[in-house]
Structure formats: structure tokens, C-alpha cells
N, CA, C and O atoms as a Tinker XYZ file with bonds, in Angstrom:
   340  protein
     1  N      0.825000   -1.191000    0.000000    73     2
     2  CA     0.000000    0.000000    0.000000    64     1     3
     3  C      0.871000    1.256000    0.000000    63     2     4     5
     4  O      0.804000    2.172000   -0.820000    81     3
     5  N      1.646000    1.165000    0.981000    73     3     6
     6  CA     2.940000    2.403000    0.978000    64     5     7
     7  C      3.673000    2.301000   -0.221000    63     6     8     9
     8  O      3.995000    3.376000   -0.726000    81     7
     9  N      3.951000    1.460000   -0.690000    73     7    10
    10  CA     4.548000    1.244000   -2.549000    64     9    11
    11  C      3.825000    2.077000   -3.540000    63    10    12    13
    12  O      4.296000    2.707000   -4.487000    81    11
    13  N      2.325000    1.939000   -3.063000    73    11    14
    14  CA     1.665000    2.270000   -4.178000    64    13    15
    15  C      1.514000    3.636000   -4.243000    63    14    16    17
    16  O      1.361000    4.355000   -5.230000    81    15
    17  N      1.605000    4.035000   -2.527000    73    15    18
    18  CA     1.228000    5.841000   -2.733000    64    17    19
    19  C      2.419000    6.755000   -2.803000    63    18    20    21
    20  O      2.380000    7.895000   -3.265000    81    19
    21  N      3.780000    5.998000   -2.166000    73    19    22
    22  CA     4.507000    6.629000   -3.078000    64    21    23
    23  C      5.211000    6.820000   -4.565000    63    22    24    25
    24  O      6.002000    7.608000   -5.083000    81    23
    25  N      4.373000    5.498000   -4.996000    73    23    26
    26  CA     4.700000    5.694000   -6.569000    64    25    27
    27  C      3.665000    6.756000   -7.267000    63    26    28    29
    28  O      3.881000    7.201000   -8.394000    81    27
    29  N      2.436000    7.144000   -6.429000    73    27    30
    30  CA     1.386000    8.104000   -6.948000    64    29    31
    31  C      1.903000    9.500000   -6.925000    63    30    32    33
    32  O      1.637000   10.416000   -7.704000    81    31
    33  N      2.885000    9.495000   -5.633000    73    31    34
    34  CA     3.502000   10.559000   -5.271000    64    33    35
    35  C      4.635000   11.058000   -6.138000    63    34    36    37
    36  O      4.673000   12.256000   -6.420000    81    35
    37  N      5.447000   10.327000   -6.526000    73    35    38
    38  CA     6.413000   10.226000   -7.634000    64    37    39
    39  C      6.190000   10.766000   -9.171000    63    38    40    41
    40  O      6.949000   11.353000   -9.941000    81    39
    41  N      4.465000   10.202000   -9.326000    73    39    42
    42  CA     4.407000   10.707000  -10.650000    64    41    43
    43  C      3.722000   11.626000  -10.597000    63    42    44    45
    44  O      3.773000   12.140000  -11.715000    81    43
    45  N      3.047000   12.214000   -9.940000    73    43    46
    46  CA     2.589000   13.323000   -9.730000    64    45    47
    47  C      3.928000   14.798000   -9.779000    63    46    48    49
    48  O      3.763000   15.841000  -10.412000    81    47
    49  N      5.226000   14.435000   -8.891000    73    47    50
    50  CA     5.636000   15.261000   -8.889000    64    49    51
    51  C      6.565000   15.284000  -10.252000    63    50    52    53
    52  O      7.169000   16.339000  -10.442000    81    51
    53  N      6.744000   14.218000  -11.229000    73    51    54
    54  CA     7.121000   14.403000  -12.385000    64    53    55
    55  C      6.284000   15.254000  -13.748000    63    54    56    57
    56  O      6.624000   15.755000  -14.820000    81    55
    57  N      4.817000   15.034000  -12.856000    73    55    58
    58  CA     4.134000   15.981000  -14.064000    64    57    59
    59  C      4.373000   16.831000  -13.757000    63    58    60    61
    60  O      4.669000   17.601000  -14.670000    81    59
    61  N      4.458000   17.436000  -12.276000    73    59    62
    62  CA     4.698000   18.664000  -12.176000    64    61    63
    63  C      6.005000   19.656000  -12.850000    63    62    64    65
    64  O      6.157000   20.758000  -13.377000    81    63
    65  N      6.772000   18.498000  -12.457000    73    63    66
    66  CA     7.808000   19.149000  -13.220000    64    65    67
    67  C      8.159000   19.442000  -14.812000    63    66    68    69
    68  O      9.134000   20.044000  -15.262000    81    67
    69  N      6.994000   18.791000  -15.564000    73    67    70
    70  CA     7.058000   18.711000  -16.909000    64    69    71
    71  C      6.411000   19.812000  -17.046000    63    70    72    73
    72  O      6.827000   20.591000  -17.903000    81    71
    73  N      5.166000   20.201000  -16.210000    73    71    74
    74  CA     4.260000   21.215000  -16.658000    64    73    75
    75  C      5.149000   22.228000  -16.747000    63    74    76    77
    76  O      5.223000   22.827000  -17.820000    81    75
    77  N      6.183000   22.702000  -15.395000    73    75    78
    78  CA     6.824000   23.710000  -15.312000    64    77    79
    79  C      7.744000   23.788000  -16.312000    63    78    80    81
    80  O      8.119000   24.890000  -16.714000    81    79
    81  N      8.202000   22.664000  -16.818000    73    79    82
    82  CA     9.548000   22.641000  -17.986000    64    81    83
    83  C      8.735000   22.967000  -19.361000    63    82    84    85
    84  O      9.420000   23.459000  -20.257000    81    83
    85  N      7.815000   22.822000  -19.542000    73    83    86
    86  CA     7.036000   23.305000  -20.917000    64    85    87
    87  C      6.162000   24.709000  -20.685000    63    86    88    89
    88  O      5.940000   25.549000  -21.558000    81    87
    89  N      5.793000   24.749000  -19.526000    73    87    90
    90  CA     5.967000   26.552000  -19.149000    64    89    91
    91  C      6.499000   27.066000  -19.644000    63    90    92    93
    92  O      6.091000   27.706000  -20.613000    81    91
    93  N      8.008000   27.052000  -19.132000    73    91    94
    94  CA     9.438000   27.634000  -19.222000    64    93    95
    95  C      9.400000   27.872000  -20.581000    63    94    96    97
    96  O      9.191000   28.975000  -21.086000    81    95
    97  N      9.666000   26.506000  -21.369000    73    95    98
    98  CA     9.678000   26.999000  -22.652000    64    97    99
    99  C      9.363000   27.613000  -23.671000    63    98   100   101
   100  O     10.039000   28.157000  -24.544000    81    99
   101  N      7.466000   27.412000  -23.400000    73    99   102
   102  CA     6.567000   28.277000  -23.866000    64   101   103
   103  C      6.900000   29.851000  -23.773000    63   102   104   105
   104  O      6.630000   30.676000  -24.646000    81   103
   105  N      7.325000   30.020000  -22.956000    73   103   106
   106  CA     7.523000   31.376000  -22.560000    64   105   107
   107  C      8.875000   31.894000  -23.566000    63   106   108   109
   108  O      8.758000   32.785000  -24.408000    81   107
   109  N     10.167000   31.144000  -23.291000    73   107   110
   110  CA    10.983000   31.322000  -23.991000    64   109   111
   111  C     10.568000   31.437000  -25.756000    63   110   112   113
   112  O     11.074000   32.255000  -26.524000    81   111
   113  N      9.704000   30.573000  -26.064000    73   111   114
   114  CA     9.617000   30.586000  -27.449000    64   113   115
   115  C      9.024000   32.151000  -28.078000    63   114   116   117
   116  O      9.332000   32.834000  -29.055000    81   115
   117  N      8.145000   32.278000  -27.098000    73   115   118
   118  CA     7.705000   33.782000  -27.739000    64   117   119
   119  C      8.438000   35.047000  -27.284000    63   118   120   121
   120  O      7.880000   36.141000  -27.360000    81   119
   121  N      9.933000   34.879000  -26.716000    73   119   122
   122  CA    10.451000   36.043000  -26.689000    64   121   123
   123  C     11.267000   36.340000  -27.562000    63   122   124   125
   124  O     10.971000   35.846000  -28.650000    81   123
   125  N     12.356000   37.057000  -27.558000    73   123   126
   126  CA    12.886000   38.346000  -28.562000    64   125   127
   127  C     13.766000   37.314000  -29.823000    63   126   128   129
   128  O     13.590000   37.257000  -31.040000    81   127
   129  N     14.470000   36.785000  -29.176000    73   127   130
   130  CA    15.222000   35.786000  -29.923000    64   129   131
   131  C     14.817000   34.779000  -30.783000    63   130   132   133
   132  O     15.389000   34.545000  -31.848000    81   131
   133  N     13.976000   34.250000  -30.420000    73   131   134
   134  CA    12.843000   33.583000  -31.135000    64   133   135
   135  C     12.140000   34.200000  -32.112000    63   134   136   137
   136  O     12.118000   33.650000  -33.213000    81   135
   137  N     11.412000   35.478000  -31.920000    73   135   138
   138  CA    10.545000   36.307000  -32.490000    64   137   139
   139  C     11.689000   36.609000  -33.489000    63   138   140   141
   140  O     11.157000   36.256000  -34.541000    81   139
   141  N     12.599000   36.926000  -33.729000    73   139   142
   142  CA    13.860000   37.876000  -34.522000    64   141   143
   143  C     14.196000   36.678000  -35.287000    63   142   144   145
   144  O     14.790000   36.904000  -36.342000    81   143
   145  N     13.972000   35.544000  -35.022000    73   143   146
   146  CA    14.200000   34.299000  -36.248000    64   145   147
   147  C     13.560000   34.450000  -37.247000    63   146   148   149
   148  O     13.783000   34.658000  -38.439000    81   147
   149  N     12.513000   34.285000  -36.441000    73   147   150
   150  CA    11.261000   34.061000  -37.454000    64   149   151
   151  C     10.646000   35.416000  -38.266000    63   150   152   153
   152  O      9.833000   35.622000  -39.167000    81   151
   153  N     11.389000   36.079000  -37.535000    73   151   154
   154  CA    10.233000   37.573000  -38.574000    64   153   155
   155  C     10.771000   37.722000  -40.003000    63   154   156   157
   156  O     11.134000   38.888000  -40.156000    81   155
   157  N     10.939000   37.072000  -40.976000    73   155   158
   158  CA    11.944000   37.508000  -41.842000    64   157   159
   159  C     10.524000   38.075000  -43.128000    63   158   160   161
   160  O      9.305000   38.142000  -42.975000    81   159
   161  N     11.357000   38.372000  -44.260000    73   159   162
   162  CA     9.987000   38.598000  -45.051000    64   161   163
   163  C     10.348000   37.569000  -45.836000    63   162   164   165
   164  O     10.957000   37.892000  -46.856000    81   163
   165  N     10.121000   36.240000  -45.633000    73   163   166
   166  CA     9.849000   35.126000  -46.327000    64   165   167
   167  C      8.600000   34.701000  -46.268000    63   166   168   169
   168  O      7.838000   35.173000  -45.424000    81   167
   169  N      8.271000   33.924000  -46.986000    73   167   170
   170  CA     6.708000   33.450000  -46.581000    64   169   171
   171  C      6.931000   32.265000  -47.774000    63   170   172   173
   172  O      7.508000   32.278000  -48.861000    81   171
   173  N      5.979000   30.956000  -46.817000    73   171   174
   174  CA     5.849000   30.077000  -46.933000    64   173   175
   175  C      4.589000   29.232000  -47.277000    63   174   176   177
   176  O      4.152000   28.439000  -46.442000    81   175
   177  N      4.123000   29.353000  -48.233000    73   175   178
   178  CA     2.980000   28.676000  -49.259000    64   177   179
   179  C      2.074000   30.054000  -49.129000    63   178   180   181
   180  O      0.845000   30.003000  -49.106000    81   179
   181  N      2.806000   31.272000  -49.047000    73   179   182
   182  CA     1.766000   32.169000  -49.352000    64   181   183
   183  C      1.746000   32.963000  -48.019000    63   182   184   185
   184  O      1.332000   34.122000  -48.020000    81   183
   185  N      2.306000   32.199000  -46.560000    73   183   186
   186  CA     1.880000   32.697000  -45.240000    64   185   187
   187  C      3.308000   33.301000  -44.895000    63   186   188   189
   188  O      4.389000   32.784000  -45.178000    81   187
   189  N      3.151000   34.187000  -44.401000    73   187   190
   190  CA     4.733000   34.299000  -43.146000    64   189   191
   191  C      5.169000   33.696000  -42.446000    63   190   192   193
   192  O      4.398000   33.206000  -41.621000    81   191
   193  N      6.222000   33.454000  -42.367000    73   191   194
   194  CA     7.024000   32.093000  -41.356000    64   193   195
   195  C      6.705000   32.625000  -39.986000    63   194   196   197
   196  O      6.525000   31.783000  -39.106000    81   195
   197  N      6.615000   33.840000  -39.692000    73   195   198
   198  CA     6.080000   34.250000  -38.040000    64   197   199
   199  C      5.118000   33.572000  -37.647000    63   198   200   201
   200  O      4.922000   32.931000  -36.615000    81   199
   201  N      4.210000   33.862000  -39.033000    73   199   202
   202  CA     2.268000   33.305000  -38.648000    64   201   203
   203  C      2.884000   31.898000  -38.301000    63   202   204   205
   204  O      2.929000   31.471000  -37.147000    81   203
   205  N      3.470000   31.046000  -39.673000    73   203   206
   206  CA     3.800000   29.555000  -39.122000    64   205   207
   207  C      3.716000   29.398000  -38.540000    63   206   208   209
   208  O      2.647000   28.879000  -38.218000    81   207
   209  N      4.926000   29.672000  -37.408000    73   207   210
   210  CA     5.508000   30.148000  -36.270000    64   209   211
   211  C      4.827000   30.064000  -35.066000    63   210   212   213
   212  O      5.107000   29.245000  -34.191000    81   211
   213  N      4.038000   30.799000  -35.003000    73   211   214
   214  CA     2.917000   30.534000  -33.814000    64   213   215
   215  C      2.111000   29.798000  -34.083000    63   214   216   217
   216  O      1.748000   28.978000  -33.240000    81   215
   217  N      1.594000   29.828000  -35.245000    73   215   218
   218  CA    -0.165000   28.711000  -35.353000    64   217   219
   219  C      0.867000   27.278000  -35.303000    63   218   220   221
   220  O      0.134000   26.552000  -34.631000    81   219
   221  N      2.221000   26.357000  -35.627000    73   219   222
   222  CA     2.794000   24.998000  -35.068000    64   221   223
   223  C      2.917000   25.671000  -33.811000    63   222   224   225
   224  O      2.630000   24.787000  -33.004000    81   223
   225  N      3.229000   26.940000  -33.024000    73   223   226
   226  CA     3.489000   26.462000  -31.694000    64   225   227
   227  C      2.259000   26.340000  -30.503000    63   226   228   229
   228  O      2.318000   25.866000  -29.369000    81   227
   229  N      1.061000   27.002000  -31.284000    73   227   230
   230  CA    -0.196000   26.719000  -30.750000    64   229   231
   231  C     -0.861000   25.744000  -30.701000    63   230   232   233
   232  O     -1.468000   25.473000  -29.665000    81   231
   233  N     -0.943000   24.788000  -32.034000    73   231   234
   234  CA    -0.731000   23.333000  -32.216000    64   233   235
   235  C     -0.233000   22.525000  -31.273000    63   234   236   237
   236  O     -0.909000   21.766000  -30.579000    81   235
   237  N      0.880000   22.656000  -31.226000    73   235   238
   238  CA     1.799000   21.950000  -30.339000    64   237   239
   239  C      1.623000   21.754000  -28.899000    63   238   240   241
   240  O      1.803000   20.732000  -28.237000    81   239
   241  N      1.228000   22.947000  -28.526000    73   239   242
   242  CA     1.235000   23.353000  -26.733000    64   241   243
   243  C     -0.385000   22.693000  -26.437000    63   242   244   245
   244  O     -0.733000   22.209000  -25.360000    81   243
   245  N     -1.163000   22.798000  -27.545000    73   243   246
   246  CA    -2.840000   22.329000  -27.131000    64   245   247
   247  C     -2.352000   20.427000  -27.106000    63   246   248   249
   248  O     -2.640000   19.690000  -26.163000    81   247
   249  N     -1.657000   20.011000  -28.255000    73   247   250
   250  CA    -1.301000   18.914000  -28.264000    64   249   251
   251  C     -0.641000   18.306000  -26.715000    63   250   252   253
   252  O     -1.002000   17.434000  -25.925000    81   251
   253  N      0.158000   18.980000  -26.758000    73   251   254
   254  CA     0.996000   18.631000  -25.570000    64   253   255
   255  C      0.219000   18.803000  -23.658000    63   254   256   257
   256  O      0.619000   18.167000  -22.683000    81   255
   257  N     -1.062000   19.972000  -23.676000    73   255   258
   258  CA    -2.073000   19.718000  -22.751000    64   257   259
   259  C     -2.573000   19.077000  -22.846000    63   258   260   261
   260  O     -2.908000   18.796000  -21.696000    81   259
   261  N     -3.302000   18.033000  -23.871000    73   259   262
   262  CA    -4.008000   17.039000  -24.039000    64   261   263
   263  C     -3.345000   15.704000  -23.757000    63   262   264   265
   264  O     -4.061000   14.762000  -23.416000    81   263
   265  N     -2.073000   15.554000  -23.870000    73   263   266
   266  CA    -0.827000   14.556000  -23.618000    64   265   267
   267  C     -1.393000   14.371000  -22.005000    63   266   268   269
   268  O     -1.913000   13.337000  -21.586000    81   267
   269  N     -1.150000   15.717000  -21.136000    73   267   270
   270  CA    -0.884000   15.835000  -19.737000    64   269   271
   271  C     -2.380000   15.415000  -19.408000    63   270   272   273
   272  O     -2.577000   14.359000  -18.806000    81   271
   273  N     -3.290000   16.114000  -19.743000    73   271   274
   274  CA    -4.630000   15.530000  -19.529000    64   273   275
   275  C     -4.935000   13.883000  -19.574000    63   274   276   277
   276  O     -5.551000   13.341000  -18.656000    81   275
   277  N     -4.443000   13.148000  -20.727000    73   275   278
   278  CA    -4.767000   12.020000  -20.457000    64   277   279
   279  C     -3.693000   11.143000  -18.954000    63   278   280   281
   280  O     -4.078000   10.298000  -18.146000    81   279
   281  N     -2.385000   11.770000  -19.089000    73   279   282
   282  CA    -2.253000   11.284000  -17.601000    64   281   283
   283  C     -2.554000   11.693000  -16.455000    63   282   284   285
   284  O     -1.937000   11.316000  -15.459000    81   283
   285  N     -3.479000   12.467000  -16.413000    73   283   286
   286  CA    -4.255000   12.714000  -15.201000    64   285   287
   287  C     -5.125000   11.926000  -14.972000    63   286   288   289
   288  O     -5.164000   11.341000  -13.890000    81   287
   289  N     -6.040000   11.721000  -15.946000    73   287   290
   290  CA    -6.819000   10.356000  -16.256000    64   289   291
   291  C     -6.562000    9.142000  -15.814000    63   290   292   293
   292  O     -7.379000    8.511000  -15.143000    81   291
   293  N     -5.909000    8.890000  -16.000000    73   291   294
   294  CA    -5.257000    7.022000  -16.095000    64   293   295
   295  C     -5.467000    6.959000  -14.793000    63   294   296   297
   296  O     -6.401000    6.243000  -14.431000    81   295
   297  N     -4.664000    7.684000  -13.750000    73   295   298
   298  CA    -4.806000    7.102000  -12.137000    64   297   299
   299  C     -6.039000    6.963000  -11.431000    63   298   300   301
   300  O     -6.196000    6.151000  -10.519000    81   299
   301  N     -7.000000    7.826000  -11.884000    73   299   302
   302  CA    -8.003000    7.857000  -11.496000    64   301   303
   303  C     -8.838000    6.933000  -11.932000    63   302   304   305
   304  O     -9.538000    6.474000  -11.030000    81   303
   305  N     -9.043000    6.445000  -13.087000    73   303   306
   306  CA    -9.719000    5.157000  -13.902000    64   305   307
   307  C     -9.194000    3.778000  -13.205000    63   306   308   309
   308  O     -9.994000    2.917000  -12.837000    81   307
   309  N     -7.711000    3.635000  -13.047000    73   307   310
   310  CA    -7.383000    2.764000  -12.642000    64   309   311
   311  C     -7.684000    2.629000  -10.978000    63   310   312   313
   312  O     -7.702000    1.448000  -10.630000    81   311
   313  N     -7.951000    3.706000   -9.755000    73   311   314
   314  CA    -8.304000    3.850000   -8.556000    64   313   315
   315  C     -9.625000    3.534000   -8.312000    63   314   316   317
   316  O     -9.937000    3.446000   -7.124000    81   315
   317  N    -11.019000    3.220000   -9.672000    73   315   318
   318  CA   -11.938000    3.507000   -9.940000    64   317   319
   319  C    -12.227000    1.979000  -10.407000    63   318   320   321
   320  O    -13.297000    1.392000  -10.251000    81   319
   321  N    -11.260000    1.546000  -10.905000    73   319   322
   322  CA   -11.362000   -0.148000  -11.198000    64   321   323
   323  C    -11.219000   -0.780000   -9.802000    63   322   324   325
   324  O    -12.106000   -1.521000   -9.377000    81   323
   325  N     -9.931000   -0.452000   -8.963000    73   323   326
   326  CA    -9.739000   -1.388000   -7.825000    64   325   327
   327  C    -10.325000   -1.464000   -7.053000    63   326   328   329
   328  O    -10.319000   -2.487000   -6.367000    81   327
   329  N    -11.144000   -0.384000   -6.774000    73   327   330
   330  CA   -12.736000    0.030000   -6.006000    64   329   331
   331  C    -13.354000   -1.437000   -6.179000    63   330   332   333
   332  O    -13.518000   -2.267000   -5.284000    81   331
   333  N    -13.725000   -1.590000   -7.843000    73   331   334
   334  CA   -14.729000   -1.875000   -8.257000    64   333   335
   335  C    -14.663000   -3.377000   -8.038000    63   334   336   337
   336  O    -15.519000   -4.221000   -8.301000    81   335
   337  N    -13.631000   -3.505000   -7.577000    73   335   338
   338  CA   -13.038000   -5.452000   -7.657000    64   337   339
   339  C    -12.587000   -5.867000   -6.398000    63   338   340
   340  O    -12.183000   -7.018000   -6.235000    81   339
């Protein structure tokens, strides 16, 4: 039983730390250095590589909450089975 809640404990504090590490980055991506890559006057099938730019990194970050969402899920489904048996 103590196995089990500190392995709950364990992964809990690894999401946490992922959330904060894709924070971080998020943040980094839309500042100056980043922004100064991408602003060029190129454009790409017609669009600006900036627009790109954000609409893959908006993509990405909804993708990547939905990642974290389903492991929030799992423990609870599975806490919800052992109930049940």
C-alpha cells in the first residue's frame, strides 16, 4: 500500500515538473530571440514564417495539454477499477 502511494507521489511530482519545464519553454519561445528568427519577409505557401511560427506552436502546446490531460486520467480510472473489484 505504501509502494503504491509513493509511486502516486512520484508521478505526480514528475508531471509537475514537466508542466513547469514546458511553461518555461513556452515562454521562452515567444520572446525576442525567437521572435527575430522568425520575422523575416519570407513566406511560406503564401503565409509568413512568423504566422507559421505561432499557429505549429499553438498546435503543439494544445497537443501537448491534451498529452498531460490524459495522464491525469489514467490514475483515477485505474483507482476507480480497484474500487470496483
Amino acid at each position: 500500500m505504501w509502494q503504491q502511494f509513493a509511486q502516486k507521489i512520484l508521478n505526480r511530482l514528475q508531471l509537475r515538473e514537466a508542466w513547469v519545464i514546458f511553461f518555461v519553454l513556452g515562454n521562452v519561445m515567444i520572446n525576442f530571440p525567437f521572435l527575430r528568427i522568425f520575422n523575416q519577409p519570407v513566406s511560406v505557401i503564401g503565409y509568413p514564417v512568423l504566422f507559421i511560427y505561432f499557429m505549429a506552436g499553438w498546435a503543439i502546446s494544445i497537443f501537448v495539454v491534451y498529452l498531460f490531460t490524459l495522464t491525469l486520467d489514467e490514475p483515477e480510472a485505474a483507482e476507480q477499477q480497484e474500487e470496483q473489484a
